[in-house]
Predicted model as a PDB file, atoms N, CA, C, CB and O in Angstrom, pLDDT in the B-factor column:
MODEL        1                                                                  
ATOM      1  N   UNK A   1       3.705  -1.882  -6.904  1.00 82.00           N  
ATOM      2  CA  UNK A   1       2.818  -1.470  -7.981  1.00 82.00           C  
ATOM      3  C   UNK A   1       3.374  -0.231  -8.664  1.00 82.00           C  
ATOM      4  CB  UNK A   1       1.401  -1.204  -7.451  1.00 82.00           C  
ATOM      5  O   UNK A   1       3.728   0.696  -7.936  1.00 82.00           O  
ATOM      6  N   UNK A   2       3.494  -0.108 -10.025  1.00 91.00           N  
ATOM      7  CA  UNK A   2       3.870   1.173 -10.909  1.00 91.00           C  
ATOM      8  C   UNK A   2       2.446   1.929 -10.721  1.00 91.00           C  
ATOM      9  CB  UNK A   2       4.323   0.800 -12.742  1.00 91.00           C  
ATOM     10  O   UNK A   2       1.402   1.363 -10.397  1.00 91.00           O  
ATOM     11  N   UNK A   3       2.623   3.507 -11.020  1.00 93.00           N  
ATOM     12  CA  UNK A   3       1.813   4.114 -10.379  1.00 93.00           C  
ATOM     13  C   UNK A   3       1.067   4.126 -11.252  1.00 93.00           C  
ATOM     14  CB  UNK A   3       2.069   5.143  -9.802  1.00 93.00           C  
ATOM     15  O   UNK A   3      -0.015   4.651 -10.991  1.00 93.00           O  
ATOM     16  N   UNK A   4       1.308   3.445 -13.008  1.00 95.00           N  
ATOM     17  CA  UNK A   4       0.465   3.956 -14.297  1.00 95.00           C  
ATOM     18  C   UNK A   4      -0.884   2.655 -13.676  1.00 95.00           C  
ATOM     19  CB  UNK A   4       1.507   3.631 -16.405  1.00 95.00           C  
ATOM     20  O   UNK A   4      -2.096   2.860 -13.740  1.00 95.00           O  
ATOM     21  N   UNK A   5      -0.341   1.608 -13.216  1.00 95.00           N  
ATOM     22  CA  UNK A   5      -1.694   0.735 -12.705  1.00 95.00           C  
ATOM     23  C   UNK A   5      -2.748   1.321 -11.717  1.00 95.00           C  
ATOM     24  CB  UNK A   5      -1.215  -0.543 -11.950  1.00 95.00           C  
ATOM     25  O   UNK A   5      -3.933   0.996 -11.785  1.00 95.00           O  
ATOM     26  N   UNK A   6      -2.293   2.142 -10.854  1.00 95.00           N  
ATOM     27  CA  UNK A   6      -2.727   3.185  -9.716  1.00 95.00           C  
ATOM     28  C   UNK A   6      -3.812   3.593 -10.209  1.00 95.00           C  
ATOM     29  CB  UNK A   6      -1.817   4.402  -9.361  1.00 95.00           C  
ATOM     30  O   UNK A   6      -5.006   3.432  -9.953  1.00 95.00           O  
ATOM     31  N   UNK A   7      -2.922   4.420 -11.325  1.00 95.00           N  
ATOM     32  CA  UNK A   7      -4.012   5.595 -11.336  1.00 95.00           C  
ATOM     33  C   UNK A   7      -4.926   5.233 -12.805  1.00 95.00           C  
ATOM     34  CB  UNK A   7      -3.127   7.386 -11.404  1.00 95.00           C  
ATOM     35  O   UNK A   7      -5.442   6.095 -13.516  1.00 95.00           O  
ATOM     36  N   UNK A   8      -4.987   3.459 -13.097  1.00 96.00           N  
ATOM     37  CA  UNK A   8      -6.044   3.211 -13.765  1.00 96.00           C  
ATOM     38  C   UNK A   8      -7.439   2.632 -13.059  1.00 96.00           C  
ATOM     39  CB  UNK A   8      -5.563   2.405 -14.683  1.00 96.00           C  
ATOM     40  O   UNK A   8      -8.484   2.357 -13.650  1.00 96.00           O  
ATOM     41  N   UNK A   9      -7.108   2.497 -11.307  1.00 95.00           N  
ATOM     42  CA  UNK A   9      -7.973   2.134 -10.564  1.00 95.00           C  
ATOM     43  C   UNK A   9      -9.208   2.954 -10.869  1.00 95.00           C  
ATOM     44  CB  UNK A   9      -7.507   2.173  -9.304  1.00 95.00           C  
ATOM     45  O   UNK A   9      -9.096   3.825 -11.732  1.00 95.00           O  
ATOM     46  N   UNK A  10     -10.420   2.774 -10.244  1.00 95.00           N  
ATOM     47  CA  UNK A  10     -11.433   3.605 -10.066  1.00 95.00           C  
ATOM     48  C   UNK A  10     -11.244   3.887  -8.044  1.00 95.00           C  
ATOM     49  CB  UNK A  10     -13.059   2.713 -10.800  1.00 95.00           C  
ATOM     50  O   UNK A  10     -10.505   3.433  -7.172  1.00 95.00           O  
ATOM     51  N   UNK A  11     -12.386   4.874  -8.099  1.00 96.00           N  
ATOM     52  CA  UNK A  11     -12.072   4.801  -6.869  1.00 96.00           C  
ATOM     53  C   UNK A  11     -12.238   4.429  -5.963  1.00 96.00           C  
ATOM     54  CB  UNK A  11     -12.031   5.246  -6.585  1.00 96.00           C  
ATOM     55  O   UNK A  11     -11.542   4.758  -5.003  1.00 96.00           O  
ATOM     56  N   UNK A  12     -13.475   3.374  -5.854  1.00 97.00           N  
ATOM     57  CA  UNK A  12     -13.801   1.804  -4.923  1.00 97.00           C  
ATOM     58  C   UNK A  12     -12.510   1.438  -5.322  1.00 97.00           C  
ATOM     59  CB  UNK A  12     -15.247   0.485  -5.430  1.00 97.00           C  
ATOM     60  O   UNK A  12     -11.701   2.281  -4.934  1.00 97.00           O  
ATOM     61  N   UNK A  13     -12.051   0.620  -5.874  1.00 97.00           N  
ATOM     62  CA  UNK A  13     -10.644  -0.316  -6.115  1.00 97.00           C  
ATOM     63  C   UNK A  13      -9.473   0.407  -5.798  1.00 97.00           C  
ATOM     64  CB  UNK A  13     -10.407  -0.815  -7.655  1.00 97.00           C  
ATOM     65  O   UNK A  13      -8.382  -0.154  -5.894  1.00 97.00           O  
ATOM     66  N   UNK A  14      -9.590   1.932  -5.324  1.00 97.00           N  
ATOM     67  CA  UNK A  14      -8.047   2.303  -4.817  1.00 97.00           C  
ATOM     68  C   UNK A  14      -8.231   2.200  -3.231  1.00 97.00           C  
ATOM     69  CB  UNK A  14      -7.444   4.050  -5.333  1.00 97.00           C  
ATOM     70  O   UNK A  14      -7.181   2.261  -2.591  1.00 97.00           O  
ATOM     71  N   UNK A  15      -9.709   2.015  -2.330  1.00 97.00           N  
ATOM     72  CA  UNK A  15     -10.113   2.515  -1.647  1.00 97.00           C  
ATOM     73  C   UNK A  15      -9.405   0.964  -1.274  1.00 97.00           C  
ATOM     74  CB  UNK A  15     -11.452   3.268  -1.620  1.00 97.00           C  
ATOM     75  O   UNK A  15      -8.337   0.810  -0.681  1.00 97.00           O  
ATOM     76  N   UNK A  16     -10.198   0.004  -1.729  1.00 98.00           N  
ATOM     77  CA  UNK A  16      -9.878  -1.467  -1.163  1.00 98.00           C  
ATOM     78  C   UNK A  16      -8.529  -1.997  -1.398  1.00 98.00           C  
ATOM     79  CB  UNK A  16     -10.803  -2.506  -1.773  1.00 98.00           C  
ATOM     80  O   UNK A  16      -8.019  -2.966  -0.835  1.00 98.00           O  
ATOM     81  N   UNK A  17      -7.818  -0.959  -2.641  1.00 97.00           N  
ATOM     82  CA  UNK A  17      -5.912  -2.003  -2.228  1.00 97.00           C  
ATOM     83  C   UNK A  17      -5.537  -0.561  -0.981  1.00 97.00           C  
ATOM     84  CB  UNK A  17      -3.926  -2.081  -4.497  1.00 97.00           C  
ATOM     85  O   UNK A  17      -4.549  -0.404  -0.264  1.00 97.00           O  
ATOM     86  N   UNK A  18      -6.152  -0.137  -1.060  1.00 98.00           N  
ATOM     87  CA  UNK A  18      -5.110   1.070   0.371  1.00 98.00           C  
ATOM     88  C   UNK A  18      -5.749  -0.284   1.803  1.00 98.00           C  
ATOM     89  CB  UNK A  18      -6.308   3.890   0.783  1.00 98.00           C  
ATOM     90  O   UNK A  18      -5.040  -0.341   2.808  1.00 98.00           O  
ATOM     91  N   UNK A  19      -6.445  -0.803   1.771  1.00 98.00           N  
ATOM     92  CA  UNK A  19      -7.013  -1.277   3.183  1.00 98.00           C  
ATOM     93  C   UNK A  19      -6.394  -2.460   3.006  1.00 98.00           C  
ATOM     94  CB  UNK A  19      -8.692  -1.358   3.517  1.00 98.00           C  
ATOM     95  O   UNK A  19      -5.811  -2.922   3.987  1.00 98.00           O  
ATOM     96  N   UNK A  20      -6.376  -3.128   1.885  1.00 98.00           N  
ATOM     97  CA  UNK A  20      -5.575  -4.408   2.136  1.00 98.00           C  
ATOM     98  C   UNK A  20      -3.789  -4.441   2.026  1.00 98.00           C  
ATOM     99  CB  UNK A  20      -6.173  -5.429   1.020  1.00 98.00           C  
ATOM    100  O   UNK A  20      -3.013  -5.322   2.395  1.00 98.00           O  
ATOM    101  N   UNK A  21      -3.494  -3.007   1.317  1.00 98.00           N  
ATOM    102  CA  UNK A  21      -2.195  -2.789   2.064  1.00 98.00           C  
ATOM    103  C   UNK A  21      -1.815  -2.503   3.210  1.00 98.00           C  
ATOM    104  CB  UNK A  21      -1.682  -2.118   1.701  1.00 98.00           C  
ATOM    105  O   UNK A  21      -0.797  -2.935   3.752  1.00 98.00           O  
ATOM    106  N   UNK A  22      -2.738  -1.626   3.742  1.00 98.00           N  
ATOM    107  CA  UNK A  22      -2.171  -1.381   5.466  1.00 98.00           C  
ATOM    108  C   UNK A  22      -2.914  -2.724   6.154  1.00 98.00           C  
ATOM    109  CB  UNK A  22      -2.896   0.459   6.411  1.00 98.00           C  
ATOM    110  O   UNK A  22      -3.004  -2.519   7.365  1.00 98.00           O  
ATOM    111  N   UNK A  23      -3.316  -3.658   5.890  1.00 98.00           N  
ATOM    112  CA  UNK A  23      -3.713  -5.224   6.615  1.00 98.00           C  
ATOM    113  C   UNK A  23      -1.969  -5.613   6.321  1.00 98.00           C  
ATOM    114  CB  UNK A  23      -5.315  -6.572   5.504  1.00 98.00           C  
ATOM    115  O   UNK A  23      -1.206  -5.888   7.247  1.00 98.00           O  
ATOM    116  N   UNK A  24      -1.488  -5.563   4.662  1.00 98.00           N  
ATOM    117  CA  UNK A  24      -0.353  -6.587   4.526  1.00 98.00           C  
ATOM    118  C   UNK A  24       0.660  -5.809   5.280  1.00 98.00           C  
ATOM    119  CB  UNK A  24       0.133  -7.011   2.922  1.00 98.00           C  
ATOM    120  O   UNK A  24       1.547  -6.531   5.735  1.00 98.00           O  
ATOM    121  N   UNK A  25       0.834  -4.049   5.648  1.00 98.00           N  
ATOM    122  CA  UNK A  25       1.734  -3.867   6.372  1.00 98.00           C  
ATOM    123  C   UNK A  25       1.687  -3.954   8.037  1.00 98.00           C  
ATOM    124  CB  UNK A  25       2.057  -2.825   5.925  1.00 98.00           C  
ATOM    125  O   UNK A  25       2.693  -3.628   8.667  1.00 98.00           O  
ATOM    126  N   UNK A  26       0.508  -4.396   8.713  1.00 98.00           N  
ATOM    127  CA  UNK A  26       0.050  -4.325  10.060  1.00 98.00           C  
ATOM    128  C   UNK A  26       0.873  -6.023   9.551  1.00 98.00           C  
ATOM    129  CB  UNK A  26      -1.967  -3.878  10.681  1.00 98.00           C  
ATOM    130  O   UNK A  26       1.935  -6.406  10.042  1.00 98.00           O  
ATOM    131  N   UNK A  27       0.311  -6.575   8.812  1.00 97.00           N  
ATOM    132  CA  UNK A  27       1.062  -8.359   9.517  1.00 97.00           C  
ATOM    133  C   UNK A  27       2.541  -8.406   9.044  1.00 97.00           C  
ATOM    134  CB  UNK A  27       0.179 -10.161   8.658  1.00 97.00           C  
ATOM    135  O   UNK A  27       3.355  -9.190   9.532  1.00 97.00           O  
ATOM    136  N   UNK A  28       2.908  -7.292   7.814  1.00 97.00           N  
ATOM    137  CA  UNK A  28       4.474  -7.612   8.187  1.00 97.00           C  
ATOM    138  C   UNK A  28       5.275  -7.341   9.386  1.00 97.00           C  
ATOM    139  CB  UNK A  28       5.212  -7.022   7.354  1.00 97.00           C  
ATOM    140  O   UNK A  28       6.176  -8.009   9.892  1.00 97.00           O  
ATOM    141  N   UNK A  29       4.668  -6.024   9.794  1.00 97.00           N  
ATOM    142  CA  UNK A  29       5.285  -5.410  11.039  1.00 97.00           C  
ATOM    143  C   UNK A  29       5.250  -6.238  11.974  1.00 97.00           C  
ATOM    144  CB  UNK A  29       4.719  -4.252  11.525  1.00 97.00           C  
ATOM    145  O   UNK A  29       6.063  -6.105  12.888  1.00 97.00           O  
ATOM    146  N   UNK A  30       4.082  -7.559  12.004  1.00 97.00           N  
ATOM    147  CA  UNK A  30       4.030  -8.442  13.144  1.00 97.00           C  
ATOM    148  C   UNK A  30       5.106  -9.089  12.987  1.00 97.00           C  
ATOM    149  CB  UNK A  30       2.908  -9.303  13.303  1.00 97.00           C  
ATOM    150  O   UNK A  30       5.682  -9.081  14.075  1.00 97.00           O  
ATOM    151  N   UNK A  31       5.797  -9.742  12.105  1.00 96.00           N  
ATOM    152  CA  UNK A  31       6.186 -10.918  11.506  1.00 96.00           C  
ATOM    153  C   UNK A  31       7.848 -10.401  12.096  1.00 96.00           C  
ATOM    154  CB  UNK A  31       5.733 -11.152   9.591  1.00 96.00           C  
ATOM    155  O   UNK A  31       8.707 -10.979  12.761  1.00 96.00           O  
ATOM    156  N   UNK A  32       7.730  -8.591  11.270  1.00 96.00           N  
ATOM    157  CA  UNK A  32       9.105  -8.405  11.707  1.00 96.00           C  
ATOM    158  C   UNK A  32       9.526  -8.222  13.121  1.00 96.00           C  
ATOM    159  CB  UNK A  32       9.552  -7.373  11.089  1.00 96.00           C  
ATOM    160  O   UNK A  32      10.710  -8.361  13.430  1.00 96.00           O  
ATOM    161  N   UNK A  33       8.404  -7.845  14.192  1.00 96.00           N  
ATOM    162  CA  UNK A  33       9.201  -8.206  15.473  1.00 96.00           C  
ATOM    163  C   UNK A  33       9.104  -9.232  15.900  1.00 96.00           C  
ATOM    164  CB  UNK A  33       9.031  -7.587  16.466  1.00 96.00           C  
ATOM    165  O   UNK A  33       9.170  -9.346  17.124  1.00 96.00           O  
ATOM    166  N   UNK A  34       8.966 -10.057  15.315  1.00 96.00           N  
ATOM    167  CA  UNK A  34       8.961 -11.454  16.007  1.00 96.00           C  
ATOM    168  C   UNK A  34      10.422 -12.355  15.180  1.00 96.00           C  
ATOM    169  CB  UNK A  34       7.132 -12.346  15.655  1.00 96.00           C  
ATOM    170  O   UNK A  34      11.094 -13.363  15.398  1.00 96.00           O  
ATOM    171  N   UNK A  35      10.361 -11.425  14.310  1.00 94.00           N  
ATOM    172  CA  UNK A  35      11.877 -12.436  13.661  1.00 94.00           C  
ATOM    173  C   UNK A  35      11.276 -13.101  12.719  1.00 94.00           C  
ATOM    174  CB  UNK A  35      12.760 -13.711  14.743  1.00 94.00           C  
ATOM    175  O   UNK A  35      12.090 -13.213  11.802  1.00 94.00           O  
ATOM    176  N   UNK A  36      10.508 -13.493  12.506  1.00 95.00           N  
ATOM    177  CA  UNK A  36      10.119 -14.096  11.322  1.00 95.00           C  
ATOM    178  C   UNK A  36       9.884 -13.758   9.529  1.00 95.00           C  
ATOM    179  CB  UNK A  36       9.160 -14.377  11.779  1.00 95.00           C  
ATOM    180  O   UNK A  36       9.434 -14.454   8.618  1.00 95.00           O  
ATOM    181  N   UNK A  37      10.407 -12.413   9.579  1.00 93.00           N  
ATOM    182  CA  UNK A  37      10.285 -11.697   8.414  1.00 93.00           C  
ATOM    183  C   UNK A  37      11.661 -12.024   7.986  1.00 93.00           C  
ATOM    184  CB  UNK A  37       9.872 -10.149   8.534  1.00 93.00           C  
ATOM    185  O   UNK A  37      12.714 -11.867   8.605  1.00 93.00           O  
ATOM    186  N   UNK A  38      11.335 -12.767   6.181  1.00 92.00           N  
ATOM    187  CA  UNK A  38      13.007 -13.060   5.776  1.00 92.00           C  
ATOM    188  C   UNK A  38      13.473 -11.401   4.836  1.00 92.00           C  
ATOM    189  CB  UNK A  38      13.154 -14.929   4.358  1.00 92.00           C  
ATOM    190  O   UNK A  38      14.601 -11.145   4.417  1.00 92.00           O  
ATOM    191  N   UNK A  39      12.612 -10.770   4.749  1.00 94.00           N  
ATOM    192  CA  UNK A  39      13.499  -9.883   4.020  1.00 94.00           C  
ATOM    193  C   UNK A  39      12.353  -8.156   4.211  1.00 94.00           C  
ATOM    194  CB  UNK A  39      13.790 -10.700   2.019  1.00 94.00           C  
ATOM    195  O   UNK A  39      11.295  -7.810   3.686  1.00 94.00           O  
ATOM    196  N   UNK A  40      13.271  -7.509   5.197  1.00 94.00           N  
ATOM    197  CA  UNK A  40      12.925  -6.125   5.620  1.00 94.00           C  
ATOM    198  C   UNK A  40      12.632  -5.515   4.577  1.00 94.00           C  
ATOM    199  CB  UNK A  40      13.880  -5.385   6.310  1.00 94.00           C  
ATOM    200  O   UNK A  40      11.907  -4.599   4.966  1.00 94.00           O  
ATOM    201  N   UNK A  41      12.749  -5.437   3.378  1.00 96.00           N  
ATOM    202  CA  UNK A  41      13.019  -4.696   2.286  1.00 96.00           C  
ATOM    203  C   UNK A  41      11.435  -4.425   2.066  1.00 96.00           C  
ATOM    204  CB  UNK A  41      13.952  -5.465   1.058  1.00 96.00           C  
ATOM    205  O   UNK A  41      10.935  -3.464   1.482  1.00 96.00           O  
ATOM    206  N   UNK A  42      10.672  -5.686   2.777  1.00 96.00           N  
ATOM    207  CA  UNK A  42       9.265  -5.518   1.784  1.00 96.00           C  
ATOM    208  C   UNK A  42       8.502  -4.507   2.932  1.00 96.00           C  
ATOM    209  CB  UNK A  42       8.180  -7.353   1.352  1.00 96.00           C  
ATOM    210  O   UNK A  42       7.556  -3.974   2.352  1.00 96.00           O  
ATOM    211  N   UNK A  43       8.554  -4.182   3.953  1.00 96.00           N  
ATOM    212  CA  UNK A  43       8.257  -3.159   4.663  1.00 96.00           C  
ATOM    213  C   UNK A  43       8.196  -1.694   3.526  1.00 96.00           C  
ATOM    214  CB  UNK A  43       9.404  -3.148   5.898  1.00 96.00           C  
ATOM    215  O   UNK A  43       7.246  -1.135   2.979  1.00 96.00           O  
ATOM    216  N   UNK A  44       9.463  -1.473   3.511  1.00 96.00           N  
ATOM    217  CA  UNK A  44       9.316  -0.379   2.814  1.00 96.00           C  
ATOM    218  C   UNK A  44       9.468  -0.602   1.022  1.00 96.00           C  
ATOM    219  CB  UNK A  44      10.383   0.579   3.465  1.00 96.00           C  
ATOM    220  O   UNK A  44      10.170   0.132   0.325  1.00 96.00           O  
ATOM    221  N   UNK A  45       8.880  -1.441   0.641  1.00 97.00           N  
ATOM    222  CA  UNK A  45       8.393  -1.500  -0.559  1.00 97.00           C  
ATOM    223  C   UNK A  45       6.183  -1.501   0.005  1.00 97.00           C  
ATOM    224  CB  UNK A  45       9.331  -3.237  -1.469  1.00 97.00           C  
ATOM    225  O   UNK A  45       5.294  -0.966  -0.659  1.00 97.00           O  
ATOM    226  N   UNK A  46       6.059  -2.026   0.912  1.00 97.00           N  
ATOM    227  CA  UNK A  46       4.669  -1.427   0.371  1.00 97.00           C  
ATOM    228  C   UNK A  46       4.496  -0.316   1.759  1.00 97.00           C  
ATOM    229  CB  UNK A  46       3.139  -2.866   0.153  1.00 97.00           C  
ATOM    230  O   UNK A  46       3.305  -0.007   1.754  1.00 97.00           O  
ATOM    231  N   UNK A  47       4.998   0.195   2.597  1.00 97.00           N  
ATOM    232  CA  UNK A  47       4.864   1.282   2.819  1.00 97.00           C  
ATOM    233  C   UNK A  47       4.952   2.490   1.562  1.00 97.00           C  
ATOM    234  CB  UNK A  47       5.692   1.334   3.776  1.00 97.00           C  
ATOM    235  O   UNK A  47       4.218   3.449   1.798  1.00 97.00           O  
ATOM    236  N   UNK A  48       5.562   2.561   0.561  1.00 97.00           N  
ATOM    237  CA  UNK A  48       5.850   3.169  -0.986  1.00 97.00           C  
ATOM    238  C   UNK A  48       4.793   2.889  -0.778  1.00 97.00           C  
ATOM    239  CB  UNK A  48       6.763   2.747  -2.305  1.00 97.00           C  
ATOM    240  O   UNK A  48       4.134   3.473   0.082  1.00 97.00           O  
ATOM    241  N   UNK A  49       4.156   1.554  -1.771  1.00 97.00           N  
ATOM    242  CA  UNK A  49       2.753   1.638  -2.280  1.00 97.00           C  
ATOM    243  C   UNK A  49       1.421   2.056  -1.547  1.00 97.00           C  
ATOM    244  CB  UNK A  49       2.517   0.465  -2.688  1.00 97.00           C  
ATOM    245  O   UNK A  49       0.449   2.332  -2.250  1.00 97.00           O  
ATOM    246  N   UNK A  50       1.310   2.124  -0.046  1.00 98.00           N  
ATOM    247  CA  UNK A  50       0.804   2.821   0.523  1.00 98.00           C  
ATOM    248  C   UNK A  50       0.754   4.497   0.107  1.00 98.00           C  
ATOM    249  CB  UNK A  50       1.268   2.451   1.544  1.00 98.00           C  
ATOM    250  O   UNK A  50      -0.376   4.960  -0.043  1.00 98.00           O  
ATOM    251  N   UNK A  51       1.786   5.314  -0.062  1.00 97.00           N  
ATOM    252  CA  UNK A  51       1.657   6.525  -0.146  1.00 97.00           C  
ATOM    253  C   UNK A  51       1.171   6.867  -1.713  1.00 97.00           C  
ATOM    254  CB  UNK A  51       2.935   7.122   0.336  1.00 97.00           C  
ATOM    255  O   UNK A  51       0.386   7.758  -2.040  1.00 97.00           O  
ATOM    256  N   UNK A  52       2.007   5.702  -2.789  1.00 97.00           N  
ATOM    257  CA  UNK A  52       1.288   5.715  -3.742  1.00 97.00           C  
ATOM    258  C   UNK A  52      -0.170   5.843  -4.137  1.00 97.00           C  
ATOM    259  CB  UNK A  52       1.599   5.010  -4.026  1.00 97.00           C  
ATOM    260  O   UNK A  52      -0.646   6.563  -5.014  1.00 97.00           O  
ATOM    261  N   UNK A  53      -0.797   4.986  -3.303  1.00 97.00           N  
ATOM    262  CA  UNK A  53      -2.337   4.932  -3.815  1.00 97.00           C  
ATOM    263  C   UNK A  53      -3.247   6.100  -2.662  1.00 97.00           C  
ATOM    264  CB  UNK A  53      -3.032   2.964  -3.652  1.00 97.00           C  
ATOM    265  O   UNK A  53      -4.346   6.549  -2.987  1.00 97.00           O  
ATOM    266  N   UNK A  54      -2.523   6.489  -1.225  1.00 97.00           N  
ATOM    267  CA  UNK A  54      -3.528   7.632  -0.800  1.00 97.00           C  
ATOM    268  C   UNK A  54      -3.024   8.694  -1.719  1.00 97.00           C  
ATOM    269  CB  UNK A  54      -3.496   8.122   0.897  1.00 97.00           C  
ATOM    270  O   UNK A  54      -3.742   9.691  -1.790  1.00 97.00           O  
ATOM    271  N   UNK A  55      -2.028   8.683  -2.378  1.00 97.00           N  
ATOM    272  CA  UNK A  55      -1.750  10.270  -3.378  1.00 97.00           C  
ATOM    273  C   UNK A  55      -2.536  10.292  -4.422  1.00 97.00           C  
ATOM    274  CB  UNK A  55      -0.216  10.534  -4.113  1.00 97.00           C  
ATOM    275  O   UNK A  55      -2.852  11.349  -4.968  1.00 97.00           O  
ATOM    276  N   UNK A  56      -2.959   9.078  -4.835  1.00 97.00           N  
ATOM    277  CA  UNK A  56      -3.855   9.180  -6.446  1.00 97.00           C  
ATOM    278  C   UNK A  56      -4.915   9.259  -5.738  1.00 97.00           C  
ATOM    279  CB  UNK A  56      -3.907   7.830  -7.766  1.00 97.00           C  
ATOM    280  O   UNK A  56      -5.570  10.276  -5.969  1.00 97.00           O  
ATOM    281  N   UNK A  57      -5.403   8.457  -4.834  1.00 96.00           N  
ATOM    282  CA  UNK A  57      -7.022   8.839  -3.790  1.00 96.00           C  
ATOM    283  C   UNK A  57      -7.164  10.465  -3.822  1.00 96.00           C  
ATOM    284  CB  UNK A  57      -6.867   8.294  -1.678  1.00 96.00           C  
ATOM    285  O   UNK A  57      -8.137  10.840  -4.477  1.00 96.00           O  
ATOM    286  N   UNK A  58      -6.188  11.744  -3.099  1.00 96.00           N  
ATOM    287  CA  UNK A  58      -6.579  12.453  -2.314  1.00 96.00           C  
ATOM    288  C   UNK A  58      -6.410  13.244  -4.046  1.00 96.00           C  
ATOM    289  CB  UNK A  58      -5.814  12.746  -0.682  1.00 96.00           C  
ATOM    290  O   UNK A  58      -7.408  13.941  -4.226  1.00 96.00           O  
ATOM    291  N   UNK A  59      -5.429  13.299  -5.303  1.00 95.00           N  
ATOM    292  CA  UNK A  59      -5.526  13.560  -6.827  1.00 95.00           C  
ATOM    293  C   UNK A  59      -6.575  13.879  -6.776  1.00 95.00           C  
ATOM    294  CB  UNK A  59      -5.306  12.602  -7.860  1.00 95.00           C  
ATOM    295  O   UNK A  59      -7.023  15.020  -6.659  1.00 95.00           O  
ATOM    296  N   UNK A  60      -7.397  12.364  -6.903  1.00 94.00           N  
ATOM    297  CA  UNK A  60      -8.663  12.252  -7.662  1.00 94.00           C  
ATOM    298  C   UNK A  60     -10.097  12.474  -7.178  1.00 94.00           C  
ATOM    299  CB  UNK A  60      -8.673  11.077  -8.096  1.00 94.00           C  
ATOM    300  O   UNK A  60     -11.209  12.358  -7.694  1.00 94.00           O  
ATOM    301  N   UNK A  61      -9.555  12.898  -5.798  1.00 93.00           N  
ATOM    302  CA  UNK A  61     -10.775  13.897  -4.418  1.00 93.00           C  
ATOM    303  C   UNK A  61     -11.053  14.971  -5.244  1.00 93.00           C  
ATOM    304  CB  UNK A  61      -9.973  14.693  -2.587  1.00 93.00           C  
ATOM    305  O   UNK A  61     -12.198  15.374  -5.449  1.00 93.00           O  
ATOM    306  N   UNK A  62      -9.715  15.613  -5.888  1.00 93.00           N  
ATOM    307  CA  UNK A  62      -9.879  16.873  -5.663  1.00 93.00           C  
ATOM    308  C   UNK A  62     -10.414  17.349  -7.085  1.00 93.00           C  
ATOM    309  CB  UNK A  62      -8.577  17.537  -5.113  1.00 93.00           C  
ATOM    310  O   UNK A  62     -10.953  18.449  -7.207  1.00 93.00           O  
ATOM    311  N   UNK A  63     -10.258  16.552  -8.060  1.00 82.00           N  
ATOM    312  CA  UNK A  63     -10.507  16.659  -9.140  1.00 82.00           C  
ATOM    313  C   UNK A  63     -12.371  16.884  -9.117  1.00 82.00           C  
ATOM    314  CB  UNK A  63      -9.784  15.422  -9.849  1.00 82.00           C  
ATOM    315  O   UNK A  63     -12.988  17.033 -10.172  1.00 82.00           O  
TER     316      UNK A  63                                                      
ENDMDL                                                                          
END                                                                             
């Protein structure tokens, strides 16, 4: 995700892609020790988007 989509979320909708990203990174991490992950890369593409959206969350706390 580019961060200009981020930070057009509100903040229910940043609350619910942060939870369904750390769901999609809890089952890649499964996938990758088991061997079944074809391409590592996406680990740390949404680990990124993870830090992306708690940084516009904890932004828009403070605001």
């Amino acid at each position: 995700m580019k961060i200009k989509e981020i930070r057009d979320l509100s903040m229910d909708e940043l609350q619910q892609k942060n939870r369904e990203l750390v769901e999609d990174y809890f089952k890649l991490r499964m996938r990758h020790a088991s061997g079944q992950l074809d391409s590592p890369a996406t680990l740390g593409h949404v680990r990124r988007d993870i830090a992306r959206v708690r940084t516009v969350l904890v932004e828009k706390e403070v605001k």
